[in-house]
C-alpha atoms as an extended CHARMM CRD file, in Angstrom:
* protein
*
       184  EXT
         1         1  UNK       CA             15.5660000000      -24.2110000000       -7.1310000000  PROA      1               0.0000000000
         2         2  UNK       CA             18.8660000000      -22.3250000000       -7.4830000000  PROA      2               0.0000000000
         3         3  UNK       CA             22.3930000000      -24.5450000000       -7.1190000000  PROA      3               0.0000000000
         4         4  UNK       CA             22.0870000000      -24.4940000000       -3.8020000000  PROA      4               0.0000000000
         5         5  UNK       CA             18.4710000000      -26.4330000000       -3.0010000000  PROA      5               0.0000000000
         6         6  UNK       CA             16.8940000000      -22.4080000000       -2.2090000000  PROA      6               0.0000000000
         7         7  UNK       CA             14.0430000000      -21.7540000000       -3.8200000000  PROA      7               0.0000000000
         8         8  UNK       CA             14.9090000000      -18.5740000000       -5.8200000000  PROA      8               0.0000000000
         9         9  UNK       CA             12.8260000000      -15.6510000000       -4.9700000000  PROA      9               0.0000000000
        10        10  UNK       CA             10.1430000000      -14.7870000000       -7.4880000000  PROA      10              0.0000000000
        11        11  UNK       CA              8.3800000000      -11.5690000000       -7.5750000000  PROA      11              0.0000000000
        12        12  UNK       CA              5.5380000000      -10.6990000000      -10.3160000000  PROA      12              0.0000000000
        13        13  UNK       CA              3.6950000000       -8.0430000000      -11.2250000000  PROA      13              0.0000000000
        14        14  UNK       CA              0.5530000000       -6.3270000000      -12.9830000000  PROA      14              0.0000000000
        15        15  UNK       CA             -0.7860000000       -3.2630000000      -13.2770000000  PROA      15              0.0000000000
        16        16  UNK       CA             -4.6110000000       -2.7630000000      -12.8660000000  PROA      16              0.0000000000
        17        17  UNK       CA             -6.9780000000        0.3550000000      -14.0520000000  PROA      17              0.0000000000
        18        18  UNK       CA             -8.5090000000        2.2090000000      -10.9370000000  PROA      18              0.0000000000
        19        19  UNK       CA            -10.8130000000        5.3520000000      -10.5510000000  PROA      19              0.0000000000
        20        20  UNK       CA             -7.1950000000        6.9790000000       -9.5540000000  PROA      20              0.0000000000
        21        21  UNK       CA             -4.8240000000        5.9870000000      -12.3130000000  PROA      21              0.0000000000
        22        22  UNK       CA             -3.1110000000        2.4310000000      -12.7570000000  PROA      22              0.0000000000
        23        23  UNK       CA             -1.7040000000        0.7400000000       -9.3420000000  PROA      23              0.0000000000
        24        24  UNK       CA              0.9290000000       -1.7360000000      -10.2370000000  PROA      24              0.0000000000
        25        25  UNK       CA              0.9910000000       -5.0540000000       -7.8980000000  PROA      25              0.0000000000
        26        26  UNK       CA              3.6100000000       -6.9760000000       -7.2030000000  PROA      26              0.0000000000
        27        27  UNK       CA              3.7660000000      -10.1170000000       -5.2470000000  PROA      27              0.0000000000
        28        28  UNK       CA              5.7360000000      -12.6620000000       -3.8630000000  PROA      28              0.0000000000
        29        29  UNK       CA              5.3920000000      -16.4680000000       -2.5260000000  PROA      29              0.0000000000
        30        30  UNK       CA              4.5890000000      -14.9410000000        0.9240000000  PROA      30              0.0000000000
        31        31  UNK       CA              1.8250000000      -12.1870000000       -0.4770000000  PROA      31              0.0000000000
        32        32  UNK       CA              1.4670000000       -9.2450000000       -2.1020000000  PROA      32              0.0000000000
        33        33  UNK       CA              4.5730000000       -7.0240000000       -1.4740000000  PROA      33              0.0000000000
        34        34  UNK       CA              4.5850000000       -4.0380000000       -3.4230000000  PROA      34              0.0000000000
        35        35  UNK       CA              1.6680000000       -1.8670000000       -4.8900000000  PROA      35              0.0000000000
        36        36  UNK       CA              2.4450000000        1.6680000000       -6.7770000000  PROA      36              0.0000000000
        37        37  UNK       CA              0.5260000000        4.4920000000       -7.7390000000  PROA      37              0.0000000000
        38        38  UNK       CA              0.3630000000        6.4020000000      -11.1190000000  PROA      38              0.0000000000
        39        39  UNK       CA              2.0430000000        3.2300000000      -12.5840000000  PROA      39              0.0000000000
        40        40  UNK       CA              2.2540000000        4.9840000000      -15.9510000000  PROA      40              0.0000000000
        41        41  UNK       CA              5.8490000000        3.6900000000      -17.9760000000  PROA      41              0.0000000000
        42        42  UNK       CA              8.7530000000        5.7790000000      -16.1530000000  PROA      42              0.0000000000
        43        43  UNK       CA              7.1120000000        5.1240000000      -12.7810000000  PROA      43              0.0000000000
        44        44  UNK       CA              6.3580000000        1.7500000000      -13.4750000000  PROA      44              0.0000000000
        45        45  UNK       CA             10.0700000000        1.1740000000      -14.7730000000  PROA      45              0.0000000000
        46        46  UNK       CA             11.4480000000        2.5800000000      -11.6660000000  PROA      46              0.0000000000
        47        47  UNK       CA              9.3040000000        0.7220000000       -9.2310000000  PROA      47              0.0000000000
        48        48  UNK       CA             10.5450000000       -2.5160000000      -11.1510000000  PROA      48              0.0000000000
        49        49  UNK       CA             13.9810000000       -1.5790000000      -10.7380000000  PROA      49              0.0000000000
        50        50  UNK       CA             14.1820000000       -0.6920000000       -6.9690000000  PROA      50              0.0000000000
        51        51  UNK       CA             12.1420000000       -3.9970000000       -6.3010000000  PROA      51              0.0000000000
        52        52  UNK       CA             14.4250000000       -6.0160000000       -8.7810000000  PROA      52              0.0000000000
        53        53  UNK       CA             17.3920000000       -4.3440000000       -6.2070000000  PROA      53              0.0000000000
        54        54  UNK       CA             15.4380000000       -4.7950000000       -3.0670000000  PROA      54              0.0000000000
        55        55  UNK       CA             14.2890000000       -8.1770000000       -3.5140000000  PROA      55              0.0000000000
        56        56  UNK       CA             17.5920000000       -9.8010000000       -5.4500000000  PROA      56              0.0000000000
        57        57  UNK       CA             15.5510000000      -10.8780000000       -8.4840000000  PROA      57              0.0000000000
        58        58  UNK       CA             14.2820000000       -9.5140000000      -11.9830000000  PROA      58              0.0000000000
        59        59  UNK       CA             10.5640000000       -8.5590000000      -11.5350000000  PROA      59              0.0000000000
        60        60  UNK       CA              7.8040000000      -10.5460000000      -14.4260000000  PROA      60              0.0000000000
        61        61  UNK       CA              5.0830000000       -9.5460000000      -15.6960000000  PROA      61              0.0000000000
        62        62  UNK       CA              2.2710000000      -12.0910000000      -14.9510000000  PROA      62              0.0000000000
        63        63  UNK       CA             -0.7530000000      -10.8480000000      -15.2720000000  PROA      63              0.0000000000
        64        64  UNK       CA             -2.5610000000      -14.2510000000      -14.9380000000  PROA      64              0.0000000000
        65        65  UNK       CA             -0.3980000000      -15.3320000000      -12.0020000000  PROA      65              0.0000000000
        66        66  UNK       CA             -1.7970000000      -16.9890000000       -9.1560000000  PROA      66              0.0000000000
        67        67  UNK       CA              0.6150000000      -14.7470000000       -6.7420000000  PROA      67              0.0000000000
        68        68  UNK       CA             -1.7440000000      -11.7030000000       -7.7530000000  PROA      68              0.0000000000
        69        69  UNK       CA             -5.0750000000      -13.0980000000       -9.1360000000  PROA      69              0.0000000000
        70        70  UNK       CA             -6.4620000000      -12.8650000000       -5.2540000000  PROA      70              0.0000000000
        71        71  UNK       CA             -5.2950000000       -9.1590000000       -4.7030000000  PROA      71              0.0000000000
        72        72  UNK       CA             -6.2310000000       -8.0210000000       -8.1670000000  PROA      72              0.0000000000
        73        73  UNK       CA             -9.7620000000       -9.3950000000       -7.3090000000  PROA      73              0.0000000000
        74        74  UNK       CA             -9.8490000000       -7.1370000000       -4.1340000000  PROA      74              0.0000000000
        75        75  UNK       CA             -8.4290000000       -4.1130000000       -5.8040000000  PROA      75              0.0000000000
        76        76  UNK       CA            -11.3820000000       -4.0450000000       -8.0830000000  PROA      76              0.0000000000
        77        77  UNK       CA            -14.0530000000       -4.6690000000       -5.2950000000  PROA      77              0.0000000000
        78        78  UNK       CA            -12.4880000000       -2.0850000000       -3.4920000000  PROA      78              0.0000000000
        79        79  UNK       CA            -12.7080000000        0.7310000000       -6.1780000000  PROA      79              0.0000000000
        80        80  UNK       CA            -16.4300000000       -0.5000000000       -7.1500000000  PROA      80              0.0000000000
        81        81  UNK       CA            -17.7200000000       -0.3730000000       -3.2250000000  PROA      81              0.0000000000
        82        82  UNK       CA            -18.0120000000       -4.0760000000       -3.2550000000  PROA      82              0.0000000000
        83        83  UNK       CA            -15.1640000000       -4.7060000000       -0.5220000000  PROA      83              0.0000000000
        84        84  UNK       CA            -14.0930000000       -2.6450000000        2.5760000000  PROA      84              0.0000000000
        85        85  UNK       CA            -11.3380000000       -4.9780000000        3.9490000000  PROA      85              0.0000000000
        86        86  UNK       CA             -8.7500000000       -6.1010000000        2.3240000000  PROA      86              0.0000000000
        87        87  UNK       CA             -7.8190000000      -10.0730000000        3.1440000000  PROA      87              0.0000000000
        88        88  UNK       CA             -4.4310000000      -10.8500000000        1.4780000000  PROA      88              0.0000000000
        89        89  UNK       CA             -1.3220000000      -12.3540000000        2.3230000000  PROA      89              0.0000000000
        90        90  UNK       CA              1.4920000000       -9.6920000000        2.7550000000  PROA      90              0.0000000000
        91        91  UNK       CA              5.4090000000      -10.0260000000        2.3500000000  PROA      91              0.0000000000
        92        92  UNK       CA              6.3620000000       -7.2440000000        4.7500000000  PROA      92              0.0000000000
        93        93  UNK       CA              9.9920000000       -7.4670000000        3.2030000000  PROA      93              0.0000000000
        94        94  UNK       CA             10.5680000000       -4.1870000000        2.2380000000  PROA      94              0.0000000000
        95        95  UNK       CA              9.7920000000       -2.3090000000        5.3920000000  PROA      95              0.0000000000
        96        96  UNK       CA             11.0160000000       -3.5230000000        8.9900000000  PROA      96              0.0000000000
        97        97  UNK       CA             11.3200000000       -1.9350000000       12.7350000000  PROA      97              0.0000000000
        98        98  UNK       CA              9.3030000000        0.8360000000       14.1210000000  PROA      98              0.0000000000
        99        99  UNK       CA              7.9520000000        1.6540000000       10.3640000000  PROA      99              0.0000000000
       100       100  UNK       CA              6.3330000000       -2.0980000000        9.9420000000  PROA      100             0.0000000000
       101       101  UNK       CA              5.2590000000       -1.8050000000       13.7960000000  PROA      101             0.0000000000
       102       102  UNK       CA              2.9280000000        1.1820000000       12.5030000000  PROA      102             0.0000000000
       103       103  UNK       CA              2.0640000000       -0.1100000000        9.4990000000  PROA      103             0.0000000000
       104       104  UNK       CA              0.7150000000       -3.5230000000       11.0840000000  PROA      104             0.0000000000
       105       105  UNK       CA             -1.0590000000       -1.4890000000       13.8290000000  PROA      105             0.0000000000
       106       106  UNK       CA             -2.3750000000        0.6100000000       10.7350000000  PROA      106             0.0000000000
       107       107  UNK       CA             -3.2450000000       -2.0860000000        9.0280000000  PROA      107             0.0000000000
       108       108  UNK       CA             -5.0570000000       -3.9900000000       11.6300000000  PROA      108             0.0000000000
       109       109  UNK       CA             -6.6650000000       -1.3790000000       13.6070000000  PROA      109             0.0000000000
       110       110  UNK       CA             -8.0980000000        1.7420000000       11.1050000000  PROA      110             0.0000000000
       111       111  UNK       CA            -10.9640000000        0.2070000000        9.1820000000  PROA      111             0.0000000000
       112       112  UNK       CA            -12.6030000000        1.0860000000        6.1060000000  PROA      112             0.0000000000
       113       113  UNK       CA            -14.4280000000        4.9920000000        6.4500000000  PROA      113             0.0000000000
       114       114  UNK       CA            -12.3990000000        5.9250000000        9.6780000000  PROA      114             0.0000000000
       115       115  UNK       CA             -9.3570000000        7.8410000000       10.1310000000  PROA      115             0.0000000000
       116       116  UNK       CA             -6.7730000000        8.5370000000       12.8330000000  PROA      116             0.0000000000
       117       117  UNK       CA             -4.1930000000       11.1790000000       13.6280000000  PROA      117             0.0000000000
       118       118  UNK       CA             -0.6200000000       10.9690000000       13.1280000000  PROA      118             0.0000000000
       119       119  UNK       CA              0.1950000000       11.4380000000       16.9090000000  PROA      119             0.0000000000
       120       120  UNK       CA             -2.7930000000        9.0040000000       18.0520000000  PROA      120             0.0000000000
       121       121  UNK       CA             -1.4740000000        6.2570000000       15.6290000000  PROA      121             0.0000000000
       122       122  UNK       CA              2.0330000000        6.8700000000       17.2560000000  PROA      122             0.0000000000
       123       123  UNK       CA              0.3090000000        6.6920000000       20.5500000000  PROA      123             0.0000000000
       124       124  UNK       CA             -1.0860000000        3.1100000000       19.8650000000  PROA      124             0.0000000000
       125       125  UNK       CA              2.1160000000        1.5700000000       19.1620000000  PROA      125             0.0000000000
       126       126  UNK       CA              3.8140000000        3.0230000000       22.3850000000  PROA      126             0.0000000000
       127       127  UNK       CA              5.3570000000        6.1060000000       20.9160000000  PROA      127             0.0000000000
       128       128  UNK       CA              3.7520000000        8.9480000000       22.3280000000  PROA      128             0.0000000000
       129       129  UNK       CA              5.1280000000       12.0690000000       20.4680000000  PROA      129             0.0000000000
       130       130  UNK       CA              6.3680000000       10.1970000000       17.4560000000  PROA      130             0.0000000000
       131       131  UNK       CA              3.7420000000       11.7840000000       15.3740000000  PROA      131             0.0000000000
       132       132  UNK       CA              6.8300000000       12.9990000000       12.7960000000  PROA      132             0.0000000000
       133       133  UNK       CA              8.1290000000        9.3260000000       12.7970000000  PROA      133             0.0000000000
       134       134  UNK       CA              4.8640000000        7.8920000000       11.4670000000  PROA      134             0.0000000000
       135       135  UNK       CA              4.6490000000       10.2600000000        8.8100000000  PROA      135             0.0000000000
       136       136  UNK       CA              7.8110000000        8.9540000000        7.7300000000  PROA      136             0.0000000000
       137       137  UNK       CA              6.3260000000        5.5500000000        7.8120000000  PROA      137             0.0000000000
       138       138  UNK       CA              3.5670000000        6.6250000000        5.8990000000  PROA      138             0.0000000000
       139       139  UNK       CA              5.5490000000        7.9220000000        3.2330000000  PROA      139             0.0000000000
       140       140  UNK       CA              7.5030000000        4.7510000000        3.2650000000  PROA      140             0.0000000000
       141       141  UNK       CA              4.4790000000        2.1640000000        2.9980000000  PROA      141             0.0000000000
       142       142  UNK       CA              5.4390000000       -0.1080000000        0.1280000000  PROA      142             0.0000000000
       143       143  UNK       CA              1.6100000000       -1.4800000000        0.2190000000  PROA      143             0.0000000000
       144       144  UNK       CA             -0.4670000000        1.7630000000       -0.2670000000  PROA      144             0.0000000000
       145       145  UNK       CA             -4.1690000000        1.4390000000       -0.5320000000  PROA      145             0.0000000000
       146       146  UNK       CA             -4.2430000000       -2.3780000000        1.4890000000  PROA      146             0.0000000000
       147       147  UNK       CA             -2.2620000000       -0.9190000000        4.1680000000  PROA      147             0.0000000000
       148       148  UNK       CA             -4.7980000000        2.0760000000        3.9430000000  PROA      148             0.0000000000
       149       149  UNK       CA             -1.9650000000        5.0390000000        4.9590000000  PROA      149             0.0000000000
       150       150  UNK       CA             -4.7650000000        7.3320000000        3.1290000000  PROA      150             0.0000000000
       151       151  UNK       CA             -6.2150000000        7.2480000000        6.7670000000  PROA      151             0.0000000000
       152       152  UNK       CA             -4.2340000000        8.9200000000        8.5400000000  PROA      152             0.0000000000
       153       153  UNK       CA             -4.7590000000       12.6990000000        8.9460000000  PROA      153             0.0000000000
       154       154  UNK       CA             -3.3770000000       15.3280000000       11.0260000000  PROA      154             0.0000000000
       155       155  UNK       CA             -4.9790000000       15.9260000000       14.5020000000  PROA      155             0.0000000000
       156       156  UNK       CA             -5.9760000000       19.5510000000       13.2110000000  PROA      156             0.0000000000
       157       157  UNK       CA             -8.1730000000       18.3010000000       10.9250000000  PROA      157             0.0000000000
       158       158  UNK       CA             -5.9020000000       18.6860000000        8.0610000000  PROA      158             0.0000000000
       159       159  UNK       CA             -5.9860000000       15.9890000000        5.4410000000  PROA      159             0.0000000000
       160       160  UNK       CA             -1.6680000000       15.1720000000        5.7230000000  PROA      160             0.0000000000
       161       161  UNK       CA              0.6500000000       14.5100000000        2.8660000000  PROA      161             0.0000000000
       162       162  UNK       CA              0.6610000000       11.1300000000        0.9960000000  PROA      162             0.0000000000
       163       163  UNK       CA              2.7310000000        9.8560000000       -1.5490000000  PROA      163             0.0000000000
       164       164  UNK       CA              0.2830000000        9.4780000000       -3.9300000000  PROA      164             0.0000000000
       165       165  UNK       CA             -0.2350000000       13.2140000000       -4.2170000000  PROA      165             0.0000000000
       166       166  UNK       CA             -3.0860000000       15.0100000000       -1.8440000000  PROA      166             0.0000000000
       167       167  UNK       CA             -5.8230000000       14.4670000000       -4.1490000000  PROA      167             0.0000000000
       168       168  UNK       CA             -5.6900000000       10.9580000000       -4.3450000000  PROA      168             0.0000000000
       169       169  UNK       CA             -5.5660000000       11.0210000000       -0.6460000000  PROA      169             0.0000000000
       170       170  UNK       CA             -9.1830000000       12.8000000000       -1.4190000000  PROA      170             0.0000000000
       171       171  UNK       CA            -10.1080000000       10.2800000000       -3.5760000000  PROA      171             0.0000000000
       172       172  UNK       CA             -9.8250000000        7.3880000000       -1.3580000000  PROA      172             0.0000000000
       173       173  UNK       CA            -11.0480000000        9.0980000000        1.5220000000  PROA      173             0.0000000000
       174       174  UNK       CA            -14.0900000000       10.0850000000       -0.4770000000  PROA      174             0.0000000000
       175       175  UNK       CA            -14.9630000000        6.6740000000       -1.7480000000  PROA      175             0.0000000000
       176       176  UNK       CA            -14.5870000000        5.3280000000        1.9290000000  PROA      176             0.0000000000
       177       177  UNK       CA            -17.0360000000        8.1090000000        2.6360000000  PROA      177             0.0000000000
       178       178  UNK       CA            -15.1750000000       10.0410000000        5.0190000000  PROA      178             0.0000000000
       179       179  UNK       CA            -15.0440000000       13.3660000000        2.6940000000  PROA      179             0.0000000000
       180       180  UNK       CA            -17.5720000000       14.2310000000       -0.0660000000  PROA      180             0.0000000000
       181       181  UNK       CA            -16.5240000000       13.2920000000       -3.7690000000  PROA      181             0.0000000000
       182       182  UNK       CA            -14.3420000000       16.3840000000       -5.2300000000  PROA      182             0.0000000000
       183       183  UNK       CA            -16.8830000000       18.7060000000       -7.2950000000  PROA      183             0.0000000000
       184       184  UNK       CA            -14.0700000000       18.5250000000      -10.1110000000  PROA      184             0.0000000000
């Protein structure tokens, strides 16, 4: 507890080996809230720092925490094809408004080896035409991979962007069997 009887925020953090480079995890007393791609030293360092400044506290490595020893269980079921859904607590802190409306809606309602458009995902959380706008959110998911973004493709059939660089975006979609594994 800090001086003033709060119980001071903690945040820890891991990074685990995947088929599509290292994913940090970070978590939180209220879930998982963070999860990075290509978590290779000068990513890693910056993703520390913007949660450290986001969340008000220093980031620690913890491996063997508790906070993460659920999710990194499900993040290696998921890349072996052991696990489909992912059933973790989430700290939705660093996303709010219209952007955690369509990740939620995202997260609840696009399962494992599906995809949807940008404009129908828009669609389903009352926005009509805010196809742009949920891009944005996409690019702005702060829990990639559990809050599967990588399903969302554009209504022309083209795969999207993704923050995680297009052929990781393959990747996952090809292990969820919705495209065929790259050739190379």
């Amino acid at each position: 507890m800090d001086s003033h009887g709060q119980y001071e925020q903690q945040v820890v953090w891991t990074v685990v080996g995947t088929d599509i480079g290292p994913l940090l995890l970070a978590a939180t007393r209220d879930g998982l809230v963070n999860v990075v791609f290509h978590a290779t030293d000068a990513t890693r360092g910056r993703a520390l720092e913007r949660l450290a400044a986001r969340l008000g506290t220093e980031p620690v490595e913890a491996p063997g925490s508790p906070l993460l020893a659920e999710a990194i269980r499900q993040v290696e079921a998921y890349f072996a094809g052991r696990r489909r859904d992912f059933e973790l607590p989430l700290d939705w802190s660093l996303i709010s408004g219209f952007n955690r409306q369509v990740l939620r809606e995202l997260a609840s309602g696009v399962p494992y080896g599906s995809v949807v458009g940008y404009g129908d995902l828009a669609g389903r959380v009352g926005q009509p035409g805010a196809a742009q706008a949920v891009g944005m959110a996409m690019g702005a998911n702060p829990l990639p991979v559990v809050v599967p973004c990588h399903r969302v493709v554009e209504s022309d059939g083209g795969i999207g962007g993704f923050g995680g660089g297009v052929d990781t975006k393959r990747r996952l979609l090809a292990l969820e069997g919705v495209l065929p594994e790259p050739l190379f």
